[in-house]
C-alpha positions in Angstrom: 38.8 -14.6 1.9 36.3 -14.9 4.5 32.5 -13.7 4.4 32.4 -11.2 7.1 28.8 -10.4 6.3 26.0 -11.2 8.3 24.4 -14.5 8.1 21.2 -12.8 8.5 19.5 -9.3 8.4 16.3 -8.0 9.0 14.3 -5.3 7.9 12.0 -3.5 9.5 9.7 -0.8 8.1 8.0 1.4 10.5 5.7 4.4 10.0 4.2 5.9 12.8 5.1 3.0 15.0 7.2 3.9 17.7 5.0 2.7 20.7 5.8 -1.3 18.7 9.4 -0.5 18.2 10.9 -1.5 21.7 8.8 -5.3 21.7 10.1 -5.9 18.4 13.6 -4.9 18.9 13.6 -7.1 22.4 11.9 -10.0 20.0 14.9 -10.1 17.9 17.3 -10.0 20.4 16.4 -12.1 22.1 15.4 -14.8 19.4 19.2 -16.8 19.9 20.2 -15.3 16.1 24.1 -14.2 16.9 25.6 -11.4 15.1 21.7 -10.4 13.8 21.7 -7.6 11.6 18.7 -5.2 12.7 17.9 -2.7 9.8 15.1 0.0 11.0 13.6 1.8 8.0 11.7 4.8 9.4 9.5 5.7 6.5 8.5 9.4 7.1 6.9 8.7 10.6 6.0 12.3 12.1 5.6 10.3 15.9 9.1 10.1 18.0 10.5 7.2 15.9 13.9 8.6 15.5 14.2 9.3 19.7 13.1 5.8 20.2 15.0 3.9 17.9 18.3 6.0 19.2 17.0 5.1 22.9 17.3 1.2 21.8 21.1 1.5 20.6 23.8 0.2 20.0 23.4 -2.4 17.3 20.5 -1.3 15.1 21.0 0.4 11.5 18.0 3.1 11.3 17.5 4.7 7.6 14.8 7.6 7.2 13.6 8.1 4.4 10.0 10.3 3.1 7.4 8.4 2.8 7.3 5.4 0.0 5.0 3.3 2.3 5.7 -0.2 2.7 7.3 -1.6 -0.4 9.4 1.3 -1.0 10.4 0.8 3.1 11.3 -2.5 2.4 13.3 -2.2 -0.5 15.2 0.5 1.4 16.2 -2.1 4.2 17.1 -4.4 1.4 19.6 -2.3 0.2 21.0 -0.9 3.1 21.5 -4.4 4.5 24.8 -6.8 4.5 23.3 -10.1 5.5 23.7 -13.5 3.7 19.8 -14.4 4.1 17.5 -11.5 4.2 14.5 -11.5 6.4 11.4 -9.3 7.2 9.3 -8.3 10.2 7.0 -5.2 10.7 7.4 -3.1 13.8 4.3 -4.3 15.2 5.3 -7.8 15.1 7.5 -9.9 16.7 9.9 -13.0 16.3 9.9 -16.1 18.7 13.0 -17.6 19.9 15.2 -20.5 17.9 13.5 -20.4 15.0 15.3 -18.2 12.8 18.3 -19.7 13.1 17.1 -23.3 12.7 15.5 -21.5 9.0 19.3 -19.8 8.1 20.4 -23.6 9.5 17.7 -25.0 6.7 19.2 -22.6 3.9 22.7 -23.5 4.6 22.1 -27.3 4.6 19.7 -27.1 1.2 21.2 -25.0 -1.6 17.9 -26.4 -3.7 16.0 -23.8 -1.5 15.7 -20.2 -2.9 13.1 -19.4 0.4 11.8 -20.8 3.3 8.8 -20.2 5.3 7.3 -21.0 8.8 3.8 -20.6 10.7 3.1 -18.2 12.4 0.6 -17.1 15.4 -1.9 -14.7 15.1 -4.1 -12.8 17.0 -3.5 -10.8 20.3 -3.6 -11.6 24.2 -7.2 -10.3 24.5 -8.5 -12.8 21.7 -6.1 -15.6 21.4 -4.2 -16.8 18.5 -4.6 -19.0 16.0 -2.4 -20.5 13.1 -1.2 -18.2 10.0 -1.2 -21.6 8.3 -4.7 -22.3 9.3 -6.5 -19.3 8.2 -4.9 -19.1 4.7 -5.5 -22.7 3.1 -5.9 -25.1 6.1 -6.4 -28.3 4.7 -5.4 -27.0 1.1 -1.9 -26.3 2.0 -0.5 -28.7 4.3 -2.2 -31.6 1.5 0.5 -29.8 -1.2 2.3 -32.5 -2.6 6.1 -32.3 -1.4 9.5 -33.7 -0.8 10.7 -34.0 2.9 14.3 -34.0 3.0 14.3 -34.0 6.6 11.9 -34.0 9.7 9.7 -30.9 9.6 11.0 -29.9 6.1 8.7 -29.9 3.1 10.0 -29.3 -0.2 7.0 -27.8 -2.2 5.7 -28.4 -5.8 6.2 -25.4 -7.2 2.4 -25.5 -9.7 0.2 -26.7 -7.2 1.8 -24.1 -4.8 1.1 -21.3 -7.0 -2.4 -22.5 -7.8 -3.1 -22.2 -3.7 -1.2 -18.7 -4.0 -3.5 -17.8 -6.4 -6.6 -18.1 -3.7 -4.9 -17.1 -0.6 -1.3 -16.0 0.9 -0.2 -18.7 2.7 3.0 -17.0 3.7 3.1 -14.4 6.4 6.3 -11.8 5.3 7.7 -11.7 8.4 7.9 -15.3 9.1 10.2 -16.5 6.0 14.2 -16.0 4.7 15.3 -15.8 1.7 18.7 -15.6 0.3 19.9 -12.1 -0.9 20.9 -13.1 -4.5 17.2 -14.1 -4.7 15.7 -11.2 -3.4 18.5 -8.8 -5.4 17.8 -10.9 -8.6 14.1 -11.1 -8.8 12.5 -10.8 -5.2 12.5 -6.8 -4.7 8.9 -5.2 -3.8 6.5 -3.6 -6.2 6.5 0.4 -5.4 3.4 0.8 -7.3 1.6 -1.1 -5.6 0.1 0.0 -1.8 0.1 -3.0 0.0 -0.2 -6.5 -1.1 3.0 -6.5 -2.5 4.3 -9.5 -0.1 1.5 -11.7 -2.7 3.0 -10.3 -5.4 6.6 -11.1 -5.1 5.6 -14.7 -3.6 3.6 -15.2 -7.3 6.9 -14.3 -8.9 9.4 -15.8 -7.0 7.0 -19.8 -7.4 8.5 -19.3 -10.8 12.1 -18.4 -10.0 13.1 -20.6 -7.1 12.0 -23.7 -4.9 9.9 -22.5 -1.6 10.4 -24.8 1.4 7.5 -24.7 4.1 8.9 -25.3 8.1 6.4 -26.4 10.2 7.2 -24.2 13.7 5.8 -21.0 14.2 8.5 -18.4 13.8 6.9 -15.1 14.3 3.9 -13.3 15.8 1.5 -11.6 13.4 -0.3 -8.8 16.1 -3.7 -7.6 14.8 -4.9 -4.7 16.1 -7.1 -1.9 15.3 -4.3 0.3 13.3 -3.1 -2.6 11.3 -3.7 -2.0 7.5 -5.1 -5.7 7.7 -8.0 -4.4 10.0 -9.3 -2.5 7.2 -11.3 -5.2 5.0 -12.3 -2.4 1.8 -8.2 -1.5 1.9 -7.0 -4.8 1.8 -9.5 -6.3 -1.0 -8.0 -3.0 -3.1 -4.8 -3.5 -2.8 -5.3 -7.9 -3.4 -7.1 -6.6 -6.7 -4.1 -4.3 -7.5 -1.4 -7.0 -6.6 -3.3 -9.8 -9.1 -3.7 -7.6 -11.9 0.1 -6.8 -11.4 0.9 -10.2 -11.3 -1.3 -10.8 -14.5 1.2 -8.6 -16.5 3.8 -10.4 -15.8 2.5 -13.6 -15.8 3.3 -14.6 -19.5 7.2 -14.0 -18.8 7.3 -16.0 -16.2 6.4 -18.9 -18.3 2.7 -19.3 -16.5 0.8 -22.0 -18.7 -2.3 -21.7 -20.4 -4.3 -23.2 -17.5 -2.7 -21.5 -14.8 -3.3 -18.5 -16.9 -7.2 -19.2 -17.1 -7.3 -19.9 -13.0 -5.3 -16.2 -12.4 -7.8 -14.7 -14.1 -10.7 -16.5 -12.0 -8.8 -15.4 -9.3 -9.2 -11.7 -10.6 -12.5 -12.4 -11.1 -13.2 -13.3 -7.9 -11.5 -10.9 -6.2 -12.7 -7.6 -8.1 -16.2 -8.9 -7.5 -15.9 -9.4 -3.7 -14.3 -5.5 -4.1 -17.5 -4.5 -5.7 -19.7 -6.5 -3.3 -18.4 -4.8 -0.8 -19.6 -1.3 -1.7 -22.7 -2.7 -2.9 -23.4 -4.7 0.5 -22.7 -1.3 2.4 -25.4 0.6 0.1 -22.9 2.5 -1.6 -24.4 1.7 -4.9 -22.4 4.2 -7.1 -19.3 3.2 -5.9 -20.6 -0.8 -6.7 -21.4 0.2 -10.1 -18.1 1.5 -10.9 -16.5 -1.7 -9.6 -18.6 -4.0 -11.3 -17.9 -2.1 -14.2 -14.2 -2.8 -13.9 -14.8 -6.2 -12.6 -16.6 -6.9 -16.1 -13.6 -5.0 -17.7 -10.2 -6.6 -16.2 -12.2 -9.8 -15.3 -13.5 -12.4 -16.9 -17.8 -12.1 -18.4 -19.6 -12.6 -14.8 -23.1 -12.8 -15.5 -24.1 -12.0 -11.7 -21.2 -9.1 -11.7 -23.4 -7.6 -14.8 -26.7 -8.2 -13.8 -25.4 -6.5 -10.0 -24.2 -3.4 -12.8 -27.5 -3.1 -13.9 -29.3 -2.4 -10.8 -26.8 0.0 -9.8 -27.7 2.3 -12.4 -31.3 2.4 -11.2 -31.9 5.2 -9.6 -32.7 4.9 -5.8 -34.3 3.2 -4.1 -34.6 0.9 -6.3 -31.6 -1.0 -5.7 -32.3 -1.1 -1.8 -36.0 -2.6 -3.1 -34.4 -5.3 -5.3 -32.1 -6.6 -2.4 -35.2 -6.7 0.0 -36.6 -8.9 -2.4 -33.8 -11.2 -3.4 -33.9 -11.3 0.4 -37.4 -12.7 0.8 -36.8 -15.1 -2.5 -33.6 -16.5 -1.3 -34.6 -16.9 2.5 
């Protein structure tokens, strides 16, 4: 009987997005993918989503649902989708031309492959762009020891992949595909968790199935003022909340004792920058309380402890001790 599925569909979540909606429609298509299945998941938006996605029909599948926020928005599209290869791309971003197919063309031609990823560009026209690759592991990730089955085709070692996963994302959600069985089997989002859950699924799946890294860009990341990214405090929050996740489940996905010892640096790390944060701003309150669960979920940190301490002294002496740390150090 023949598959009259999609090859591929895409979802994309939107919330309060509209004015994005008709460039990323146009993006995909007009990015050469025939028969593309376009799945618009209109998360509770209260703006004129629903007028604008009708205005861009035929073709698209819209879904609303009340608010879930992104990983809930996501799974949504998941399941309301037919394709053979799943894909992703938020309404403010966009895909370029030829390269979705070529990674459907990658997944047909290497049945080792559970997902394959691509670069992508950053930025916007006012201040450039630079490489997605670039800014999360430069050097670090394109030194990851793989196989190249073909031209521009790396085959990634699954540990020292997830140890770089562990710093930094190096994969940008809406430039990678993934077969659905994967995604159905073990790739769905995290609905507890705000945002971050793209890391979170990419630290499960390095377990499950082999990742494949193409080296073209395939999509544009657009930063702008309203993008969840812009907010530095949010996104450090939600990077805590997606390691500590990942932490539960990391002894069932057969992590190994030393793997096990760098997550939890990782969480270390990462709940103290969260606490930094609120102490480097002079919210010293807020700092304390972080520290204090920086020293709880994290590993001992004697400078996360001794930061702690000065929280609890009551202003302004905590102000005083950073003047002369300041003085000290330079």
């Amino acid at each position: 009987m023949a598959d009259d599925r999609p090859r591929i569909s895409v979802v994309v979540p939107s919330y309060n997005r509209a004015s994005f909606l008709p460039g990323c429609v146009r993006s995909l298509r007009e990015c050469g993918v025939a028969g593309l299945e376009i799945v618009i998941v209109d998360d509770g938006s209260t703006d004129d989503t629903r007028a604008v996605v009708e205005s861009l029909q035929p073709g698209l599948t819209y879904v609303y649902q009340e608010n879930k926020r992104l990983p809930g928005a996501r799974n949504t599209g998941i399941r309301a989708s037919r394709g053979r290869y799943i894909a992703y791309l938020d309404s403010d971003d966009y895909w370029l031309p030829g390269v979705p197919e070529r990674m459907a063309d990658l997944l047909d031609r290497h049945p080792e492959l559970g997902l394959v990823f691509a670069d992508a560009r950053m930025g916007n026209p006012e201040q450039g762009y630079e490489s997605w690759y670039k800014a999360a592991g430069g050097g670090e990730f394109s030194s990851l020891p793989a196989t190249e089955p073909e031209p521009g085709l790396r085959l990634l070692e699954p540990l020292p992949l997830y140890r770089l996963m562990l710093k930094q994302n190096p994969i940008f959600t809406g430039a990678m595909m993934l077969r659905r069985e994967v995604v159905l089997d073990a790739g769905m989002f995290d609905e507890t968790l705000v945002t971050g859950e793209d890391w979170e699924v990419w630290l499960r799946l390095v377990h499950r199935v082999r990742f494949g890294a193409w080296y073209e860009p395939m999509a544009i990341y657009t930063k702008h003022d309203e993008a969840m990214t812009a907010n530095r405090e949010f996104m450090q929050k939600a990077w805590c909340e997606a390691l500590l996740r990942h932490a539960r489940q990391a002894p069932g996905l057969g992590v190994g004792p030393a793997d096990l010892r760098l997550l939890r640096a990782a969480i270390r790390r990462q709940l103290f920058g969260y606490a930094y944060t609120a102490y480097d701003r002079g919210d010293y309150r807020t700092a304390r309380e972080r520290f204090g669960r920086a020293l709880r979920d994290g590993q001992f940190s004697p400078t996360a402890a001794v930061l702690w301490a000065v929280c609890a002294l009551p202003n302004p002496l905590p102000r005083l001790v950073r003047r002369v740390k300041q003085v000290v150090t330079g």
